[in-house]
LUMLUMRO-906731 format. One record per atom (N, C-alpha, C): y negated, x, z. Coordinates in pm, whole numbers, plus 50000, padded with zeros to 5 digits. Atoms other than C-alpha are relative to their C-alpha. Last residue first. Example, Ala and Ser with C-alpha at 12.3 -4.5 7.8 and 13.67 -1.06 7.14 Angstrom:
<pts>
+-------+-------+-------+
:     v :     u :     w :
+-------+-------+-------+
: 50119 : 49918 : 49994 :
: 50106 : 51367 : 50714 :
: 49891 : 49923 : 50073 :
: 50119 : 50089 : 50000 :
: 50450 : 51230 : 50780 :
: 49880 : 50090 : 50000 :
+-------+-------+-------+
</pts>
This chain:
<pts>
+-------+-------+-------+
:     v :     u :     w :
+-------+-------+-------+
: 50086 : 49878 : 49940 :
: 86102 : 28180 : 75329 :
: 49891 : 49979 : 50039 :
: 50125 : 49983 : 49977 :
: 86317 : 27878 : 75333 :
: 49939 : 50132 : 50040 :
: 50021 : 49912 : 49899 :
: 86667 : 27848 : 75118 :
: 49838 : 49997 : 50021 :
: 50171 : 49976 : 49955 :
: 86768 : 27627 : 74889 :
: 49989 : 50078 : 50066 :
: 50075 : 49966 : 50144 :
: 87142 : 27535 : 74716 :
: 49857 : 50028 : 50015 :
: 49945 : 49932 : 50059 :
: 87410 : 27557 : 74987 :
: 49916 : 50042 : 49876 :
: 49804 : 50063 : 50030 :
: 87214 : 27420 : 75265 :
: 50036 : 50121 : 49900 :
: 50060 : 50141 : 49941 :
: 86843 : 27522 : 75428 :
: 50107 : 49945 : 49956 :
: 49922 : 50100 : 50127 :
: 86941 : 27905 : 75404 :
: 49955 : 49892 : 50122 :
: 49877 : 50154 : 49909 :
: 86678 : 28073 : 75608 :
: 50024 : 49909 : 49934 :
: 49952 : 50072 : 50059 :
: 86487 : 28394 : 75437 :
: 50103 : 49927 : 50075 :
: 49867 : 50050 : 49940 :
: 86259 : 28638 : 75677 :
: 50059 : 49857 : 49908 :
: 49983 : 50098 : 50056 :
: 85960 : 28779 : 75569 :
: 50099 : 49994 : 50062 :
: 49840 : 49991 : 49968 :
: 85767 : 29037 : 75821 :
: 50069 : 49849 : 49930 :
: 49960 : 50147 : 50059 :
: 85428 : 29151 : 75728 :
: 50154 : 50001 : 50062 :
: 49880 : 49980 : 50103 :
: 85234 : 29446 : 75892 :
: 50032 : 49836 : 49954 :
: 50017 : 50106 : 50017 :
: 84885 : 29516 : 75903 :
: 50132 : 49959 : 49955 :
: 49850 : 49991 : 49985 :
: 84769 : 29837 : 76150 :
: 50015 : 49782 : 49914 :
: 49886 : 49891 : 49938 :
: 84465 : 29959 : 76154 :
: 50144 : 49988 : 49940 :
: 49860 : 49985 : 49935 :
: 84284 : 29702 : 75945 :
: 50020 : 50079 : 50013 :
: 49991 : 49939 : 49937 :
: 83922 : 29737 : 75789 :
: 50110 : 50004 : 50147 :
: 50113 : 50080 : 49905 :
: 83874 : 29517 : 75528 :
: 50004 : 50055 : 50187 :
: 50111 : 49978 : 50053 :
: 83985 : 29802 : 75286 :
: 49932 : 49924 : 50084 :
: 50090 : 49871 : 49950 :
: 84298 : 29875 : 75507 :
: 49836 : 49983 : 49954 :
: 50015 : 50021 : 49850 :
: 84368 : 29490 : 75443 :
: 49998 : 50134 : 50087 :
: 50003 : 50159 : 49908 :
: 84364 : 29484 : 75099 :
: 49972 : 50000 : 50040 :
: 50102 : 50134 : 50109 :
: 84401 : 29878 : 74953 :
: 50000 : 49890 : 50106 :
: 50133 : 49981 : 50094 :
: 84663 : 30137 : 75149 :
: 49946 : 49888 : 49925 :
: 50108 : 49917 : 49986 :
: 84892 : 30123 : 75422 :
: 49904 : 50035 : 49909 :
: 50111 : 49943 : 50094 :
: 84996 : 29811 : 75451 :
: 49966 : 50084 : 50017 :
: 50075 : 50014 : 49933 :
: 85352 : 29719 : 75671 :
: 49877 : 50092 : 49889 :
: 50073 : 49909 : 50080 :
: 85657 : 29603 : 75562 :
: 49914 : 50010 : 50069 :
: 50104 : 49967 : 49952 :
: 85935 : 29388 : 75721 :
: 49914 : 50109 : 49938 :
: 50022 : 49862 : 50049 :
: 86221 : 29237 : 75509 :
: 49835 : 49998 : 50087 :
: 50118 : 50006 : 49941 :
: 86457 : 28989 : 75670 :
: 49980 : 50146 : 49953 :
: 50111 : 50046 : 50048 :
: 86768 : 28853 : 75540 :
: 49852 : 50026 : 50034 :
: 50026 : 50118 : 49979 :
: 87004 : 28893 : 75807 :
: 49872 : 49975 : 49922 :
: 49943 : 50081 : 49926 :
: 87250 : 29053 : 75672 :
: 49921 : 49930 : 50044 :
: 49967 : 50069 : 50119 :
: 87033 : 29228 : 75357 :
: 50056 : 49888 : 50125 :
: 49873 : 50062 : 49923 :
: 86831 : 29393 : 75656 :
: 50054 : 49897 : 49909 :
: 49945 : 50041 : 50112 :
: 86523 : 29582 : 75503 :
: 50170 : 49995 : 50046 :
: 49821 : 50087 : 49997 :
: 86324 : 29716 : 75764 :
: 50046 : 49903 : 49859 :
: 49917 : 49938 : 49854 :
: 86028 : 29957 : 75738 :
: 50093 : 49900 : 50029 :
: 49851 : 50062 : 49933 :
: 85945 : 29909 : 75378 :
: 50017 : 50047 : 50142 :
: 49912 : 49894 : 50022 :
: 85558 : 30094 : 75287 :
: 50144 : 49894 : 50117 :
: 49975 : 50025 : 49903 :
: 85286 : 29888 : 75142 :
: 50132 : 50074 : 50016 :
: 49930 : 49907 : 49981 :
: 85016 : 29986 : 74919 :
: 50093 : 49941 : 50128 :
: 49910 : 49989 : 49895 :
: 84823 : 29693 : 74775 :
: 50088 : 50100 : 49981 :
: 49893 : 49985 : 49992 :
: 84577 : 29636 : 74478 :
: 50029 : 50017 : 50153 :
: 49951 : 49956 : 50104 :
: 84271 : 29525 : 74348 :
: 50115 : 50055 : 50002 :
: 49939 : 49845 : 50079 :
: 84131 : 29397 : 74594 :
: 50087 : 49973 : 49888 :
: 49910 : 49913 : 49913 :
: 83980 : 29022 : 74640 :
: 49990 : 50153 : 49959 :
: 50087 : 49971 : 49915 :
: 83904 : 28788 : 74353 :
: 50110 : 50063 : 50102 :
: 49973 : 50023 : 49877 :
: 84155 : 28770 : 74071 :
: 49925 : 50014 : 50095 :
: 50060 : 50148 : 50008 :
: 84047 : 28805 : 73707 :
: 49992 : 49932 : 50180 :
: 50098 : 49937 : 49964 :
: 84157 : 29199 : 73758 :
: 49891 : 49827 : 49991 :
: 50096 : 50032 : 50143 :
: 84512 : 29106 : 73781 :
: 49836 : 50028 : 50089 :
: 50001 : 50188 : 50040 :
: 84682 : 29212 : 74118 :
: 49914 : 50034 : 49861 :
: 50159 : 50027 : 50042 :
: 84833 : 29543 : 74185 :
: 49984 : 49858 : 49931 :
: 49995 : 50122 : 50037 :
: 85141 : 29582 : 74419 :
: 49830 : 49985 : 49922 :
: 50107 : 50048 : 50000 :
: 85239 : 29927 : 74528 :
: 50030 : 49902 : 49892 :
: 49986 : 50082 : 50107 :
: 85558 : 29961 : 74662 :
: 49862 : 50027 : 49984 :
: 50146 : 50088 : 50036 :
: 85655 : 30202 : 74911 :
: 50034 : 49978 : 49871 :
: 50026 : 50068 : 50169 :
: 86038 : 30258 : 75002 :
: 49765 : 49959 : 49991 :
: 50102 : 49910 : 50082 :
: 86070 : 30371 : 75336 :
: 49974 : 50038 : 49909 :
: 50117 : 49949 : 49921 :
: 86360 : 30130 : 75442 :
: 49939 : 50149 : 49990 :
: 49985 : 50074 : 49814 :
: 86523 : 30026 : 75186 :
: 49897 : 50062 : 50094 :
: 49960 : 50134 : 49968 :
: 86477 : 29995 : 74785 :
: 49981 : 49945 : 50109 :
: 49911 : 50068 : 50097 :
: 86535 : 30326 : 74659 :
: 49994 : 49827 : 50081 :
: 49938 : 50055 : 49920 :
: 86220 : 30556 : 74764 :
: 50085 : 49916 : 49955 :
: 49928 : 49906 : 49923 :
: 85878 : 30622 : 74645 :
: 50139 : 49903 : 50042 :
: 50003 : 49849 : 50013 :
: 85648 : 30460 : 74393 :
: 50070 : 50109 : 50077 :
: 49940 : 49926 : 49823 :
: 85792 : 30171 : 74374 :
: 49996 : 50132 : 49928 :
: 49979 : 49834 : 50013 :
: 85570 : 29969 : 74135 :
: 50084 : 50062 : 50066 :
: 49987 : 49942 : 49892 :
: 85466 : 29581 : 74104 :
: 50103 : 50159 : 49954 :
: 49902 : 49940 : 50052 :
: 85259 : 29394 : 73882 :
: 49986 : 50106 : 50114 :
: 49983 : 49847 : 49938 :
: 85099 : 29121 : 73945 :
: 50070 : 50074 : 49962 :
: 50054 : 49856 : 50126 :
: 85097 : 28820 : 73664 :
: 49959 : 50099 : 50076 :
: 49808 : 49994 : 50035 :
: 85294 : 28558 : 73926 :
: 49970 : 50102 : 49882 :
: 50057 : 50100 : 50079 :
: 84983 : 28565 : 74192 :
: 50136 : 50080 : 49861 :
: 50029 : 49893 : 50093 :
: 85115 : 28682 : 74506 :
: 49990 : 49939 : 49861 :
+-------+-------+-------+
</pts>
């Protein structure tokens, strides 16, 4: 995500069924923004799943587009997402 987006929550406190929308700069090729709505949000084990429902990857004609991050400490001072 490019580090001059700017992001929104338009519904919701954080956890699961929280949307965000995410709009990118307009210099950026692509859309113009992202709608995506929280369906898991697990602080224990680090893992946040979402899934698009509006702009991006509805516009290129996705049903269904979810994401799922997941963070794995690599020692005491890194971690891999």
């Amino acid at each position: 995500m490019p580090a001059n987006s700017r992001n929104m929550a338009l519904a919701g406190d954080g956890g699961p069924g929280t949307i965000l929308k995410v709009t990118f700069p307009s210099e950026t090729s692509g859309p113009a923004y992202v709608k995506e709505v929280f369906i898991t949000m697990d602080d224990e084990m680090r893992v946040k799943e979402a899934e698009v429902i509006e702009g991006a990857f509805k516009e290129l004609g996705f049903d269904i587009y979810p994401t799922r991050v997941e963070t794995i400490e690599k020692d005491s001072a890194s971690t891999i997402i």
